[in-house]
N, C-alpha and C positions, 0 to 999 in steps of 0.2 A: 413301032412306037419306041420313043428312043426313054431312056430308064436314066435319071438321074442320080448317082450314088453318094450318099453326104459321108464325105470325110474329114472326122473330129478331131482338132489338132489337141490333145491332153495338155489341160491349166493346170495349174497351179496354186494353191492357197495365199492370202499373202504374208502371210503367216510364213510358209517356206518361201517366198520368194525372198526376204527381208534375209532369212537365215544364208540363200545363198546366197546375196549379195554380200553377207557380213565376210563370209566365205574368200569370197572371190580377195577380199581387202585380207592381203599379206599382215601388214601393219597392225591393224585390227586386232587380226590372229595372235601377233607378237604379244600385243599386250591384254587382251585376255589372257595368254597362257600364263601371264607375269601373276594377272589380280589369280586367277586359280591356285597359283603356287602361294602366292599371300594369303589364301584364305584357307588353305591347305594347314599353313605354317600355325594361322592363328586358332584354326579347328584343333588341332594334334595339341598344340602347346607344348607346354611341360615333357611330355611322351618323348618329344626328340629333340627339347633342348639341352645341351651338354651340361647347365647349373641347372637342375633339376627342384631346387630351394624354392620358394615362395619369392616373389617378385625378381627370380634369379639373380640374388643378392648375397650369396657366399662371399665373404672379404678375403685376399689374401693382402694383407699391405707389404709384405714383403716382398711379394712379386708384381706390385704395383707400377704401371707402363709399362709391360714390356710388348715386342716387337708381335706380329701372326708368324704364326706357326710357330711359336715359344713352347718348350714344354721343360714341364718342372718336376723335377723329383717330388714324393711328399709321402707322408709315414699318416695313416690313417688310427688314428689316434680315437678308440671309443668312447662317448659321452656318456656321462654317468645319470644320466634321465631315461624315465622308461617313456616310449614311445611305439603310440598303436596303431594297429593298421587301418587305411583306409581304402575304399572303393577306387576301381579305373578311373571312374568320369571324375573325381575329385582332385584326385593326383594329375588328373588332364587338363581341371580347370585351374585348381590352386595350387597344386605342386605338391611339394611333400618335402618333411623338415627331415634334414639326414640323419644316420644315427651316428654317424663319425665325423669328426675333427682333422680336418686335411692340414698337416704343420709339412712348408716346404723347407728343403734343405737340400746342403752341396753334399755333404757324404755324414756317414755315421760309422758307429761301432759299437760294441758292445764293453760292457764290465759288470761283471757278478750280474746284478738282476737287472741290471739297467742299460737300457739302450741311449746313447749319448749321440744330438742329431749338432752340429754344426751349422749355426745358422744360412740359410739363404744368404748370399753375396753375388751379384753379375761379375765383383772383378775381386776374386778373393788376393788377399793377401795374406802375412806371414801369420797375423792373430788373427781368430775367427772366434768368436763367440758361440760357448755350446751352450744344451740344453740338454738335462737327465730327465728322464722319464721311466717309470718303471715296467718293466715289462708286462706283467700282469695288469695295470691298468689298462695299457695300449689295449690288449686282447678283451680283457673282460669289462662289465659293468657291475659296479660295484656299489655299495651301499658309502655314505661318508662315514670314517672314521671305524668302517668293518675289519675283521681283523688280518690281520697279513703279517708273514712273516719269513723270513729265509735264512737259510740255513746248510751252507756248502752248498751242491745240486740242486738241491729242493730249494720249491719255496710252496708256503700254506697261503689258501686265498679264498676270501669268501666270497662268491658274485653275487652278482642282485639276487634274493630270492633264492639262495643253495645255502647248503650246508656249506662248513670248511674243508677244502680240499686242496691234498697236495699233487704238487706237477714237478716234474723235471725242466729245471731253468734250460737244458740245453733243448729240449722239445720245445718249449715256449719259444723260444731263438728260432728255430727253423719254422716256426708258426707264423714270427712278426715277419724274415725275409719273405716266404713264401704267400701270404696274405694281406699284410700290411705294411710292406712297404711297394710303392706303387707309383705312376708319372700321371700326370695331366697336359694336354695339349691344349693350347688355346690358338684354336686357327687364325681370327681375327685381334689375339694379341689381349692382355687386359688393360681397363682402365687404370686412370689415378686412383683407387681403392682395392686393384687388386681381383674387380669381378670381372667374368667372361666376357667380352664385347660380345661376341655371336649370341649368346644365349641372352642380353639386352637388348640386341637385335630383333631377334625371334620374337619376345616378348611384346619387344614394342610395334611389331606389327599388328597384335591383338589389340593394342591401345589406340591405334590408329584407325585400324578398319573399323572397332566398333563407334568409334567417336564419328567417323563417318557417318554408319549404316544408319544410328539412332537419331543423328542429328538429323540427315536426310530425310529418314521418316517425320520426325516432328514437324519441318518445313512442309515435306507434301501431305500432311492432315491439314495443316493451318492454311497452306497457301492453297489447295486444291479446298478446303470449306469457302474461303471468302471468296476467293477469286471465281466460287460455281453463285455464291448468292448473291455478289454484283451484276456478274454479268447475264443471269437471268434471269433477277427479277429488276433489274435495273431502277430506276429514281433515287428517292433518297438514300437509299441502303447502297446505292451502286457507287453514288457522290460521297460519302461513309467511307465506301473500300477504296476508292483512286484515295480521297487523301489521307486516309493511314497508308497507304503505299507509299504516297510523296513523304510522308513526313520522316518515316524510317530509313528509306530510301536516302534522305538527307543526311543522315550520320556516318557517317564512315562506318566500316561494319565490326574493323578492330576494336576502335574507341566504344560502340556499341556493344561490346561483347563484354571489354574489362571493365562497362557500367554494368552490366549482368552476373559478371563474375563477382564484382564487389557486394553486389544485392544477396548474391545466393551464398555466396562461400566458396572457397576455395574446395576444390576437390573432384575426386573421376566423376560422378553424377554430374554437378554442377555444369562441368564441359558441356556434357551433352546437351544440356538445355538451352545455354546460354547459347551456343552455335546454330543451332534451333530455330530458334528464335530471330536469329539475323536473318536465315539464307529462306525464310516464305516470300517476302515480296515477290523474288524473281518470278517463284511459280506461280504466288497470282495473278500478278501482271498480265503472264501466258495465259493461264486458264482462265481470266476474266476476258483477252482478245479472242481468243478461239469460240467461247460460248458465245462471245458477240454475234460470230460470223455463221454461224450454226444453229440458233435458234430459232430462226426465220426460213430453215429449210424447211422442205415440205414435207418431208419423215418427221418433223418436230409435231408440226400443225396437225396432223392427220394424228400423231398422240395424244392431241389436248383434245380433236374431235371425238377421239376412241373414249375421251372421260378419264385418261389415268392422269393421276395424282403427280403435283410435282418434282416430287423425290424421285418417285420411279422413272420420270422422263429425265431428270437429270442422272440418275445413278446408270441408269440400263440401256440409255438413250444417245445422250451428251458425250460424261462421261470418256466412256470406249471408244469417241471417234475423236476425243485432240487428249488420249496419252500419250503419242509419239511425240511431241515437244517436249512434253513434262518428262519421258522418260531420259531425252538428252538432254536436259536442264538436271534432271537429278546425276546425271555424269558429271558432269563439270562441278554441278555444287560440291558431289565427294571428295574433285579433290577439293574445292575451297573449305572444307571442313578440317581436311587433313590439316592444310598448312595454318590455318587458324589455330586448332587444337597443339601445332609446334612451336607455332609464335608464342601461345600461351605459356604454355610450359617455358620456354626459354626465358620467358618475365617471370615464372616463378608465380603465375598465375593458372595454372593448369592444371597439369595430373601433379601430383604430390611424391615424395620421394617414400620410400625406397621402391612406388612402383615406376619400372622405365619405360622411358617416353623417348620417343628420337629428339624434340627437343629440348627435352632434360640433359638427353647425354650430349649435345650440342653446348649447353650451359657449363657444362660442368666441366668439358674436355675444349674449349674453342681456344685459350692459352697457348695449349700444345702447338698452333697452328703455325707459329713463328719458328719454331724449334722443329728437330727430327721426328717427334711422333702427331704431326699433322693427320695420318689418318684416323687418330680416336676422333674428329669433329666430321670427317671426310666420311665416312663410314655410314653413318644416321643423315649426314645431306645430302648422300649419294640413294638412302633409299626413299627419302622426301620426294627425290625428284625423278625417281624410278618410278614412285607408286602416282605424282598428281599426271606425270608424264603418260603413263598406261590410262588413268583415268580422262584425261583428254582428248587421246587418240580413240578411247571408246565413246563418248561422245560424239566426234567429229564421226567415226565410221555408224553408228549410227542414224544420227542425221542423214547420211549420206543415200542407208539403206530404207529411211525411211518417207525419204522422198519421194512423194505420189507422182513427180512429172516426171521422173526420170525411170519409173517402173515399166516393165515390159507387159502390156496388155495381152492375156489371151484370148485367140479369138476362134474360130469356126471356117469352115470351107464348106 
């Protein structure tokens, strides 16, 4: 009697198939590892950007344009405010106001109490304009109009909240070399104002992605509600959702958006809505075709026979079997969100100043373009198109993996 022996070839979920496929796509890889470093960038925030400030918005106008990899002398100069501590996640989210006054300069010196800084110049010449400042200010914080005094060596100084106390001017001296006087490098070079590009950079990453993320979600609440109660309860409610599709659809989505912006107000909220609010069509569209096509299977029918409710047959049902388009439509909308959200800004309709936007710093730097410091404009349109660039290719690599005819069936021997 001859013994037949079944050997089972091990499947695969599609769930990992989808992953290996994404896998297999180089490309793919590329730009995933790009949006993970972006959302790296805009998690961390503040933690590792070099202006550390609030909308990294430190002015130096004197070292206003210059070159990447510029660095600058500067004498850290204490602020006479008291200022108090706060939390990691706060300083992660919003930053954190310094307690010093960064003054650049070409050289300095000293006399009696005062440190005398020579203003910043890229091309000095024979005059140079100083600046006195007292020693004891640099160092300490102080009350206005507390009392101070000097005196040969010495000088008396009250700081915020002490008694009066005297120091030796030549210890104070070796205090400001060793502690306050210091350089700043700006990799990426500063703007027309003097602030870090890098660290406008960084920031406006966080302005980008989340203008993306939230806009995205708005769309797929809105377009994934209409586009489930067209397509499955179809008549008039279905006739309802095609022609608000068509009629939106109709508008361009710019002009669309600057009617929304003007409705709601300028401002970072406002974006999010107004972007919103344009990019549901695409997904209803989809998820009113897909429910077409699905509702009339026989896993559908065999739900209504079982007696459950239509929510549940849509929600647990529907659903889970046409998010594969929606999830590639949400790719591509991201980036159209992105570049929306920098159009905006560049009109001066967008995010608001002093917080930065790549296309803020576009607006404000795009002059330079004709002259030697074309990369302040190059810089924020080189990560525009880094970031819709990564979000395209994830899209298209999606699709790719989520393609039912082109998947490798497992089967049995």
């Amino acid at each position: 009697m001859l013994f037949r022996k079944k050997v089972y070839i091990p499947s695969s979920s599609p769930g990992k198939e989808v992953f290996r496929r994404l896998c297999r796509n180089k490309l793919t890889l590329a730009a995933i590892a790009i949006l993970i470093l972006a959302s790296l960038i805009s998690v961390l925030g503040y933690l590792i950007t070099p202006d550390k400030t609030p909308y990294a918005n430190e002015q130096y106008i004197e070292i206003s344009a210059q070159k990447p990899l510029f660095r600058a002398n500067m004498l850290k100069y204490r602020k006479n405010e008291e200022l108090h501590s706060q939390s990691f996640f706060r300083t992660m989210i919003f930053g954190r106001r310094d307690q010093y006054k960064y003054i650049p300069f070409n050289s300095y010196e000293f006399e009696g109490d005062e440190i005398v800084l020579y203003e910043f110049d890229p091309f000095p010449g024979e005059i140079q304009r100083d600046h006195h400042f007292r020693i004891a200010d640099v160092i300490f914080s102080v009350e206005p109009d507390s009392f101070y005094k000097a005196e040969g060596d010495s000088v008396w100084v009250q700081p915020r909240g002490q008694v009066v106390v005297a120091y030796s001017i030549t210890d104070l001296r070796h205090v400001v070399v060793d502690k306050h006087i210091t350089s700043k490098r700006f990799l990426l070079g500063s703007d027309r104002y003097g602030r870090d590009v890098l660290s406008q950079l960084m920031i406006g990453t966080r302005i980008s992605l989340s203008v993306g993320m939230i806009s995205v979600l708005i769309s797929l609440v809105a377009g994934i509600f209409l586009g489930a109660l067209g397509g499955y309860f179809r008549g008039w409610l279905d006739v309802f959702v095609v022609w608000l599709i068509n009629v939106v659809w109709s508008i361009p989505a710019l002009l669309l958006v600057i009617a929304i912006t003007f409705a709601l107000g300028k401002g970072f909220w406002q974006v999010f809505v107004a972007v919103g609010l344009t990019m549901w069509v695409e997904v209803a569209r989809v998820v009113r075709g897909q429910i077409l096509s699905v509702r009339e299977k026989e896993y559908i029918k065999a739900a209504r026979a079982l007696g459950f409710g239509h929510t549940r047959i849509i929600l647990r049902h529907i659903l889970p079997n046409v998010l594969g388009p929606v999830i590639v439509i949400s790719a591509a909308n991201f980036a159209s969100a992105i570049l929306i959200e920098a159009g905006l800004s560049f009109l001066g309709l967008g995010v608001q100043p002093p917080m930065p936007s790549w296309g803020t710093m576009i607006k404000e730097n795009y002059a330079y373009i004709i002259v030697d410091k074309a990369y302040l404009a190059i810089f924020p349109g080189a990560a525009i198109m880094i970031m819709v660039w990564a979000f395209m290719i994830l899209g298209n690599g999606l699709r790719d993996a989520l393609d039912v005819k082109t998947i490798e069936k497992p089967g049995t021997l």
